[in-house]
N, C-alpha and C positions, 0 to 999 in steps of 0.2 A: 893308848892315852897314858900320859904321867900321871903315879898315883901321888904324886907330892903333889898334885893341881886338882885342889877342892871344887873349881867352877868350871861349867862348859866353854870349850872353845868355840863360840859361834860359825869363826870365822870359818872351821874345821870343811873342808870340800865332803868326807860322809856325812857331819851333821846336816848341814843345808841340803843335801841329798835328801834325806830323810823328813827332814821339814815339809819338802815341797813336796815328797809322795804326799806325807800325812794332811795336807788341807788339799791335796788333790781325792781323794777317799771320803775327807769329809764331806766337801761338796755332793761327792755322787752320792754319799746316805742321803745328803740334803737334797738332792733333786729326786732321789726313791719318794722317801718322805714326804713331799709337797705333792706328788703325781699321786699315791696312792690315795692323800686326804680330797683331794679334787674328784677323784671317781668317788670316793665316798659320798663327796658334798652332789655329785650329780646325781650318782642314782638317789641317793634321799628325794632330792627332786622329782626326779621322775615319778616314783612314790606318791610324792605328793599329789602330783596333778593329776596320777591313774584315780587316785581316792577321789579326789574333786570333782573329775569327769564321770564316775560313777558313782550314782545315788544310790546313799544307805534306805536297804529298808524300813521300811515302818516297824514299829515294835510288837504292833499287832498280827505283822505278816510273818514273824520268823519261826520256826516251829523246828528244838532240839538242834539249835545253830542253823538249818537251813534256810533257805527261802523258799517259799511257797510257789507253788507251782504258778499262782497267778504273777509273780514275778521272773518269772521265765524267759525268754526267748521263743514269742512264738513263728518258727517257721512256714506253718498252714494254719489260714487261717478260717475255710471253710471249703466248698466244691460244691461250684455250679456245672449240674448237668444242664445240656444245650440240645435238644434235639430237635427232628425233622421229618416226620412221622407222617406217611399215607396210607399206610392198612394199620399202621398202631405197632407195629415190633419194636420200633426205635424207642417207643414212650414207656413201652413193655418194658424193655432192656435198663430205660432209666428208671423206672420203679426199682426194679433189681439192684442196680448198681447204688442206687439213693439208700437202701437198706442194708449197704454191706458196709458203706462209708459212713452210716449212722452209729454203725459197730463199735467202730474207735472214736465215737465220743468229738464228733465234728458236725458243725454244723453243715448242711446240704439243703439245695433248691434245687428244683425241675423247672427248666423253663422251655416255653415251647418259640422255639424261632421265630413262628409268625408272629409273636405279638412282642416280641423284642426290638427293640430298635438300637442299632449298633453305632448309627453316627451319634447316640447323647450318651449311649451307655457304657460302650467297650473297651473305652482309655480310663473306665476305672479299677478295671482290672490289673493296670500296671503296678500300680502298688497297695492291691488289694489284698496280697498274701494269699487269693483264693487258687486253687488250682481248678482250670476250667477245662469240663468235656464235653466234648460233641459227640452224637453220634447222629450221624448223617448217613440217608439211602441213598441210593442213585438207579434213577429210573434205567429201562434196557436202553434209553438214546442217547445213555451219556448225560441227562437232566437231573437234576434237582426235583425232591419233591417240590409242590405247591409249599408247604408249610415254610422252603429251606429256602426258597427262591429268591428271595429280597435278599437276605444276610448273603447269601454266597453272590450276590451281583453288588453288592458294597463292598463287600472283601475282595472280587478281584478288579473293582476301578481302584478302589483306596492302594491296592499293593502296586499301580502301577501310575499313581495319579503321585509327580512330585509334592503336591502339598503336603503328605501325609510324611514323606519320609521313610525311609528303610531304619528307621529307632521308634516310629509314634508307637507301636506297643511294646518297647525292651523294656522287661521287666514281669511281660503276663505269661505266666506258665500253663501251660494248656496238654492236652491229649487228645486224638483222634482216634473213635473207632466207625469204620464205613462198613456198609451194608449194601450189597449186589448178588450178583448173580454171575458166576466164571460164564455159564452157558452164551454170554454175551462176551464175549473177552475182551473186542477190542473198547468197549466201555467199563469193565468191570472195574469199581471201587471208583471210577473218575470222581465224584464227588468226593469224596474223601482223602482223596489224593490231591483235589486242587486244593481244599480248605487247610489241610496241613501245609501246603504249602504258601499259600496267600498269607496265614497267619507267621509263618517262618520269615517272612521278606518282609513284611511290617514289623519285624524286631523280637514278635513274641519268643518263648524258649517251650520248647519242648522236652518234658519230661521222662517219653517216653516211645518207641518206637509205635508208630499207627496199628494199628487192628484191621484186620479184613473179616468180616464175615461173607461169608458163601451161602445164600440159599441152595446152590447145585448138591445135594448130597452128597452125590458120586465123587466131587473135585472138592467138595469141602476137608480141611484139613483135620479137621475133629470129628467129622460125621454128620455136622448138620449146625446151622446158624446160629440154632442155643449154643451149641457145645464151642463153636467157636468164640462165641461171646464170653463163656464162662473161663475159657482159659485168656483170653486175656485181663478179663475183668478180675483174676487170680494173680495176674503181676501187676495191674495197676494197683491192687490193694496193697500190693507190699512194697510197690515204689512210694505210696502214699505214707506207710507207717517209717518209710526209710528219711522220708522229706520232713516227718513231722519231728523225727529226732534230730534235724539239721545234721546229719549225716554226709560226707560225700559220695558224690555219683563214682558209682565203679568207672575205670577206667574202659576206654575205648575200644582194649584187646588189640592194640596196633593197628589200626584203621586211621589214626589221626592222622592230620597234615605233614608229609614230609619225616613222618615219621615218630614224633611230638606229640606226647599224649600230655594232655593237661587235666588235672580234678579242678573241679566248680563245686564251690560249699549251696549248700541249700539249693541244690538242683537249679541253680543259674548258669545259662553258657552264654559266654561271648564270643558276638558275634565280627566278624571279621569285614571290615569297610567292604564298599562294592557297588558297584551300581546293579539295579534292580538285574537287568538281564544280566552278572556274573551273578549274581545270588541264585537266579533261577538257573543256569547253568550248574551250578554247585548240588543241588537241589538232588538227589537221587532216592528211588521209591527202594529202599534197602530198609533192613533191619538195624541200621546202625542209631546211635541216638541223634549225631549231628550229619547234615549231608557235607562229603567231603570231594575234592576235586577229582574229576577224572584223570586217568593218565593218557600220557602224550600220546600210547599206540591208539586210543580212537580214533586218532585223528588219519590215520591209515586205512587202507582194506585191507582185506581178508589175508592176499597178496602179497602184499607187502608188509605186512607183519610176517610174515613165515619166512620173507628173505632177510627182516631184518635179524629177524633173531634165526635163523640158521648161518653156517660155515658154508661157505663157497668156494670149490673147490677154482686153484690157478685157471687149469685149462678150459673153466667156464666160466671165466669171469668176463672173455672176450667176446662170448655171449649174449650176455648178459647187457654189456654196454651198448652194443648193437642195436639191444631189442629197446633200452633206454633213449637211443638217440633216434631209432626211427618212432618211437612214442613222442618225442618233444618232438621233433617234423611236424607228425601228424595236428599236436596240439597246434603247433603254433599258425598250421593251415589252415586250421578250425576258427581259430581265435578271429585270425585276419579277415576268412571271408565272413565270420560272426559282425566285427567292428564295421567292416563296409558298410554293410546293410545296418547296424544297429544307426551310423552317423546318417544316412540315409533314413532313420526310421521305421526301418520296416524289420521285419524275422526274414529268414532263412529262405522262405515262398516267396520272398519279393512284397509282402503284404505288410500294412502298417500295426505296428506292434501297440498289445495294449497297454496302457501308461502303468495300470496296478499288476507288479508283478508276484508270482507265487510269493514270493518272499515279502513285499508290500503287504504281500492282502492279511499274511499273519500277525506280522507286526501289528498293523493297523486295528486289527479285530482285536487283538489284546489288550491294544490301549484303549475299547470302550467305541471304535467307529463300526457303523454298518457299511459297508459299499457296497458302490450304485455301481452295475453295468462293468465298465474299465477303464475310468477313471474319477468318477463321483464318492462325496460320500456325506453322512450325516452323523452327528455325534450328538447327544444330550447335554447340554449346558447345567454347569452344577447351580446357577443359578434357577434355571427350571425346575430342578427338585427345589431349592429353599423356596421357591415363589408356590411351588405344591403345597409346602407344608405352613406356608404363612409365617415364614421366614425371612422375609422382603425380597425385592429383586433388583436385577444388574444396577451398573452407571444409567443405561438407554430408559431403564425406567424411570430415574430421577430424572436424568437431563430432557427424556424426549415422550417420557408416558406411556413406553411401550410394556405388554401385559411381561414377565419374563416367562409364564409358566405356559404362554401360546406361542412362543418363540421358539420356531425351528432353525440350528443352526447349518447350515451347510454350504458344498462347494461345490459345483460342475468341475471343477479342475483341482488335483490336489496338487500339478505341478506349480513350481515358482522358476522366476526371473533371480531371486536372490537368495542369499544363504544367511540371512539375520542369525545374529550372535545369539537373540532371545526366540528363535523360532523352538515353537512348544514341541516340536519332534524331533529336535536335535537333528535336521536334516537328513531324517531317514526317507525323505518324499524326492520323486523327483524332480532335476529342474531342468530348463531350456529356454530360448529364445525367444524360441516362435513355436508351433503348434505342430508338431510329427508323431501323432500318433493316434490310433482308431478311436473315430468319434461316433457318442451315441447320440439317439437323440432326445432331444429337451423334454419333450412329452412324458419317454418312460423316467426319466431322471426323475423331474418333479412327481410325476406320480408313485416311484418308489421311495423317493425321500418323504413323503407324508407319511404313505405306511410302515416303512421303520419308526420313522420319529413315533406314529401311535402306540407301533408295536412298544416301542420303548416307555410312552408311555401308560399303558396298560401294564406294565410292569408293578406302577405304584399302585393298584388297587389293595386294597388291603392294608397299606403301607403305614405302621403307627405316625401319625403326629399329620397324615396329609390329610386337606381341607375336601369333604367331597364333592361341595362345588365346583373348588377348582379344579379339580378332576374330570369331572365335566366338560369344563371349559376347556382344559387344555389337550381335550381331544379333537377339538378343531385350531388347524393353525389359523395365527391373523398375522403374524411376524415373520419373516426369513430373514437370518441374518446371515450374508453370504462371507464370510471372514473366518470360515472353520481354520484356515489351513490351505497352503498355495496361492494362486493370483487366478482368483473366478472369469475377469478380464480374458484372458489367454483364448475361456470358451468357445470358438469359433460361431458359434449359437445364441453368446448370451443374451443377445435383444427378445430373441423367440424367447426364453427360457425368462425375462422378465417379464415379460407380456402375458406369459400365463399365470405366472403368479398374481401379477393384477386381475387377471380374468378370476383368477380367484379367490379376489379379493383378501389376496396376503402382501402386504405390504413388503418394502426392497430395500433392506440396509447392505448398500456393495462397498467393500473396502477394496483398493487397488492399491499396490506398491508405487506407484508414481514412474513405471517403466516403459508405458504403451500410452503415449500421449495420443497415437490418430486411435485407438479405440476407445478414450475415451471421450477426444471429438466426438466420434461414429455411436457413441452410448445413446439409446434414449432415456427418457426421463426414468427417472428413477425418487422412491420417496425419497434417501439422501444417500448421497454418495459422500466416499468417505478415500481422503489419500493419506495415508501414514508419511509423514515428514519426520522421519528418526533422526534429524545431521540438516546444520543449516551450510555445512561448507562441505565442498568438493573429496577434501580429506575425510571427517568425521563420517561421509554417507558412507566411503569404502570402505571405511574400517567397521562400521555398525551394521551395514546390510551387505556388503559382501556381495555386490552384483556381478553377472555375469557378463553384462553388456559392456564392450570396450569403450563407447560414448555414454556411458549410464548416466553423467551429471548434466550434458545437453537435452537428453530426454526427461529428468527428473523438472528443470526448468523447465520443458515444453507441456508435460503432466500439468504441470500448476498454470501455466496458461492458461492451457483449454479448459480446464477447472473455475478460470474465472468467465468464461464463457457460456458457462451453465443459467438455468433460469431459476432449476428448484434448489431444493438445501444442498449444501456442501458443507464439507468437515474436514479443518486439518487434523489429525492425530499424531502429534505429540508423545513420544516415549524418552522418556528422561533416564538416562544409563551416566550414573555419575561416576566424573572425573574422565568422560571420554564427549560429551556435549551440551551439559549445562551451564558452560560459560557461553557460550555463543549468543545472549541475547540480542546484540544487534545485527548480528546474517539471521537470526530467524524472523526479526521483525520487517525487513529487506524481503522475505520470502511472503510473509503476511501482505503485503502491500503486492506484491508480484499476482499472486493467488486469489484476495479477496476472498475469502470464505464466510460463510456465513457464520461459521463454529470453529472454536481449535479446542481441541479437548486434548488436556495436559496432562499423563498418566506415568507413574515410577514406571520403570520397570519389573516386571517380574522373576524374579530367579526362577528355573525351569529346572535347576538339578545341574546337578555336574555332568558336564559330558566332551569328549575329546576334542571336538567338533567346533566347543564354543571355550572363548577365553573366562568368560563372563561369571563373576562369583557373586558372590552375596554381600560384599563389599561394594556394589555397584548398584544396589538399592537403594534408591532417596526414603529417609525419612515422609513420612506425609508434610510435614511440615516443613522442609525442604522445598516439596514441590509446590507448597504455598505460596512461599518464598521469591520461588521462579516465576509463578505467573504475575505474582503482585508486579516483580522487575519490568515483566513483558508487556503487560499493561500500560505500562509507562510511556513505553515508548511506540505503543499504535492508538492514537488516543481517538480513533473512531468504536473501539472495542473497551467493554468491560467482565469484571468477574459476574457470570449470574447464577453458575448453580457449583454446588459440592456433593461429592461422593465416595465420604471418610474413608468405608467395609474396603474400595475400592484404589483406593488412594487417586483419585481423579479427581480434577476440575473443571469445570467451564466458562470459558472466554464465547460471547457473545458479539454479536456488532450491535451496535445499540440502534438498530432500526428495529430491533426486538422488541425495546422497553417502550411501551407506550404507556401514557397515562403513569409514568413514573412505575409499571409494571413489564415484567417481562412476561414474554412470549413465546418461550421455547419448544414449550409443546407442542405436539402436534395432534391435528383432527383427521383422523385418520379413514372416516366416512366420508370425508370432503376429500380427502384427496382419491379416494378412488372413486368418487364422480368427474374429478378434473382429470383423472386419466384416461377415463370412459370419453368422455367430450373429446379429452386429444383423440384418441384413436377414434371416435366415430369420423372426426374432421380430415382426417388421413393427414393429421401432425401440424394442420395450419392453426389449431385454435390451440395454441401455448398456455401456460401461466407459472407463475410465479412462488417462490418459498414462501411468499406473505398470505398467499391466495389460501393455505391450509396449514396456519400454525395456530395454537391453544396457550390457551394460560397457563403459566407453571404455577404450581399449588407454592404457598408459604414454605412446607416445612422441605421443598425442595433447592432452595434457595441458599448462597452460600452466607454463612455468617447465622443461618439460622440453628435452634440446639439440636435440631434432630439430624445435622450433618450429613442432610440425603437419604438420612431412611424413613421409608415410609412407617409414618406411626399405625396405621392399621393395619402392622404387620409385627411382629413380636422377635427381636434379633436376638440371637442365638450366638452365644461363645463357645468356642471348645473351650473344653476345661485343662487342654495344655495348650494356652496361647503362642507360648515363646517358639512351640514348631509350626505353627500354622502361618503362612503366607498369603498376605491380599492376594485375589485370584484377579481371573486377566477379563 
């Protein structure tokens, strides 16, 4: 630069260099600047709202800057003992344990199982903070005491009954310690083994690995059923003092899934989606805290784990393939002459095979059925138990007056013609055409389904909250409602097998799928028959019920023929599966006129759970007032029929034909000593002296009646909520 030139040269190509660095530098201060006052202005925020979100304490509770213990976090908030006591050890043991947990300054109760009632009580343990233990015997048969007997027959229908759900208790912390006898092995500890488990598949969480106590001395792991008790009752105290400091759970020690160990604060674990059967799968009697999957080699023998994991040498590999490929030969000879005969119906001997297979009968017993013979069976209706406990009963008792708590539900056939999207077994039963397989006969059926069904229910004696009369009563049947499950139709016997039931004098609710039109010609009288109409068109029926018959929709129309053929009551039933047949009003009212039924009872559908088998969600459930909706439309358009009863609990309605309403009264009920005088009179006339659905119907009471406020419940019966509605499901 000339020093004779006092002013800068702007124009200068270094100055303008330097210019543009220097507002380039300024900027990035100025965008440093502006980012870091924003994180300041945010976190201040955040500050704020943590302060706002948490309440200052009180002035009176602070003591030397802290907070008082009563403002804490309480993670325990007391411990129910649960036991199940027939010589008195188990009550023993909870004195004991109630005295050591009194220790640390916790509240404790002793309750005794029998006078517990788990369906009002036990969903309040989910967010009770309390931690609950059982200690439960197990007789040498693998039984429950008397005392334990009710709670462990609700916990294993609840853990396997869709309504309840695999979460109705996430959230309730519990422990199990069982009491046995090794000397018995292949039952030792079974109670205590199911009840940890029934409560693990209901969502509860387990705190702590089960307990076994051993009366055997000799096999006892401590020397004797005290000393067993005392060493666990020695880690339950210290997992207790661990839970109450909100602590976390030690880790797994690499047992977890896949390798994945996870800590849960305050002794919560989560549990992993599933249907009931991978849960029980999952399930293993280990000392781990969570049960965790098996590995793949179970699924092998003995065999074939030792080839998989050994080295095989070249020269015997050619061996080896040999002995592989004349094993698939042989299978697939097996197979083939198996399929003959099985398509033939028969086993191996050429003789006809029986319908419940090993694998059936387990399934089946688990889900709550007793079965009859090899292919019968009877199941308890949860309506039955609320009509014990004076808890009202089904739609049939609004719509039709039938007792529910003398209503035996069952089937002669558990097979079916179709594979319904909403069938309540996820089509674990079999199905078929026609009849190939060993049949019993009607006499022992009926008379083994009475004595389960008592058996069953002598069950409730004792049972908190049940009525003793009705107890009484409902050791005589007067109801059969043949619709457990399968097509009863199919029965090769059913006429014998309804003829006794009148004989003794228990009435006849038969539901048939609408796929044996000449057997329901060939039907005799029956109190009311009942054909499920799920699909007013050709499409909607295949896609809803899933038939097996190639002409299924020619037979479905010839069903509702002969249906109007009939003299006593008929019922169409109605399943309403939305956004797949709810628009159909005018093919169902076409079908209405086809049919003439006396009844069409209009019912949601029920979600049954998720299962592979069915498309069918919870999305596909009508509001109740939806299916208000529908019938008000359907009404419309068969104007010989109206609305005459409702049954809210239920989500059902009834459409009537107004040959009912007399006297501006309906007539739905029915007189149930009259009709088995008019069935007696048929059969004394050997079937010439007929009569009619009018010959033996009853007044229906006011508060039956739809539009009335008691919306089909009987008021001299007292209805009951769970106290977690949002999981509970109208039931079917």
């Amino acid at each position: 630069m000339d020093p004779s030139v006092d002013t800068w040269d702007l124009s200068s190509p270094l100055i303008s260099l330097w210019i543009n660095r220097f507002y380039i530098y300024l900027g990035f201060v100025v965008s440093i600047s502006l980012w870091i006052c924003l994180q300041i202005v945010i976190k201040t925020q955040d500050r704020n709202l943590q302060e706002k979100s948490v309440p200052k304490a009180p002035q009176n509770l602070m003591t030397n800057g802290y907070v008082s213990l009563q403002e804490k976090d309480i993670f325990v908030s007391g411990v129910k003992i649960f036991y199940g006591s027939q010589t008195g050890t188990a009550k023993g043991f909870a004195a004991v344990l109630a005295e050591a947990v009194t220790s640390l300054d916790l509240p404790v109760a002793i309750i005794n199982l029998k006078e517990y009632d788990p369906d009002d009580h036990l969903i309040e343990e989910v967010t009770s903070k309390n931690v609950c233990v059982f200690l439960v015997a197990t007789y040498t048969d693998g039984r429950p005491t008397e005392s334990a007997e009710w709670f462990c027959k609700w916990l294993e229908e609840a853990s396997s009954d869709f309504r309840f759900g695999k979460s109705y208790l996430k959230g309730m912390r519990y422990a199990v310690f069982g009491l046995g006898n090794s000397a018995y092995s292949s039952h030792f500890n079974k109670v205590g083994k199911n009840v940890d488990k029934w409560l693990w598949m209901l969502g509860a969480h387990r705190v702590m690995s089960r307990g076994e106590g051993d009366c055997d001395v000799v096999k006892s792991k401590h020397g004797s059923i005290e000393a067993d008790f005392r060493a666990w009752k020695t880690k339950f105290i210290s997992q207790l003092q661990t839970l109450q400091k909100g602590e976390r759970k030690k880790s797994c020690g690499g047992h977890c899934k896949k390798g994945k160990c996870e800590s849960h604060q305050h002794g919560s674990e989560e549990r992993e989606e599933g249907s009931h059967e991978q849960d029980e799968l999952h399930h293993r009697d280990t000392e781990e805290e969570e049960p965790f999957e098996s590995s793949s080699e179970e699924e092998f023998g003995g065999e074939d784990r030792q080839s998989l994991n050994s080295i095989v040498d070249v020269e015997d590999l050619g061996k080896i393939m040999d002995h592989v490929k004349k094993e698939k030969r042989e299978k697939e000879q097996q197979e083939e002459k198996s399929g003959l005969f099985r398509n033939m119906g028969r086993n191996e001997d050429g003789e006809r095979r029986a319908m419940i297979t090993p694998a059936l009968r387990e399934a089946l017993t688990k889900q709550g059925y007793q079965l009859i013979g090899s292919h019968s069976g009877v199941k308890l209706c949860r309506w039955t138990k609320s009509m014990l406990r004076g808890r009202g009963g089904c739609y049939k008792h609004t719509f039709y007056g039938i007792e529910s708590h003398r209503c035996m539900e069952t089937t002669p056939s558990l097979a079916c013609a179709n594979k319904c999207v909403f069938c309540w077994r996820h089509h674990t039963n079999p199905v078929g055409t026609e009849w190939r397989w060993k049949m019993d006969q009607p006499e022992m059926i009926l008379k083994e389904a009475v004595e389960n069904h008592q058996n069953m229910i002598k069950q409730f004696k004792g049972v908190p909250g049940v009525k003793a009369e009705r107890f009484e009563e409902g050791m005589t049947v007067k109801h059969c409602a043949l619709s457990l499950v399968g097509e009863p139709i199919m029965y090769p016997e059913i006429n014998r097998f309804l003829k006794l039931l009148h004989q003794c004098k228990i009435s006849s609710f038969l539901v048939t799928n609408a796929q044996f039109p000449a057997e329901i010609r060939n039907l005799k009288p029956v109190t009311q028959l009942y054909v499920s109409v799920d699909a007013s068109t050709k499409e909607s029926l295949k896609k809803i019920d899933r038939p097996l018959f190639k002409d299924f929709w020619q037979r479905f129309l010839d069903s509702l023929k002969a249906l109007a053929a009939k003299q006593q009551r008929t019922v169409y039933r109605l399943t309403l599966v939305k956004a797949w047949n709810v628009d159909e009003l005018q093919a169902y009212a076409q079908l209405v006129f086809l049919g003439n039924p006396d009844f069409i009872e209009v019912k949601g559908v029920t979600y049954c759970g998720e299962s592979s088998a069915s498309s069918l969600t919870m999305a596909h459930v009508p509001w109740h007032e939806e299916v208000v909706q529908f019938v008000r439309e359907l009404v419309d358009l068969i104007p010989d029929y109206e609305i005459a009863c409702e049954h809210e609990h239920s989500n059902c309605l009834l459409i009537a034909h107004k040959k009912f309403k007399i006297g501006g009264e309906w007539w739905t009920w029915i007189d149930y000593n009259r009709f088995q005088e008019l069935i007696q009179e048929y059969e004394d006339s050997g079937g010439s002296k007929t009569f009619s659905a009018k010959d033996y119907m009853a007044r229906t009471p006011h508060w039956a009646l739809f539009g009335a406020n008691e919306r089909g419940f009987d008021p001299k019966d007292t209805r009951h909520q769970r106290k977690n509605k949002s999981k509970a499901i109208s039931g079917c």
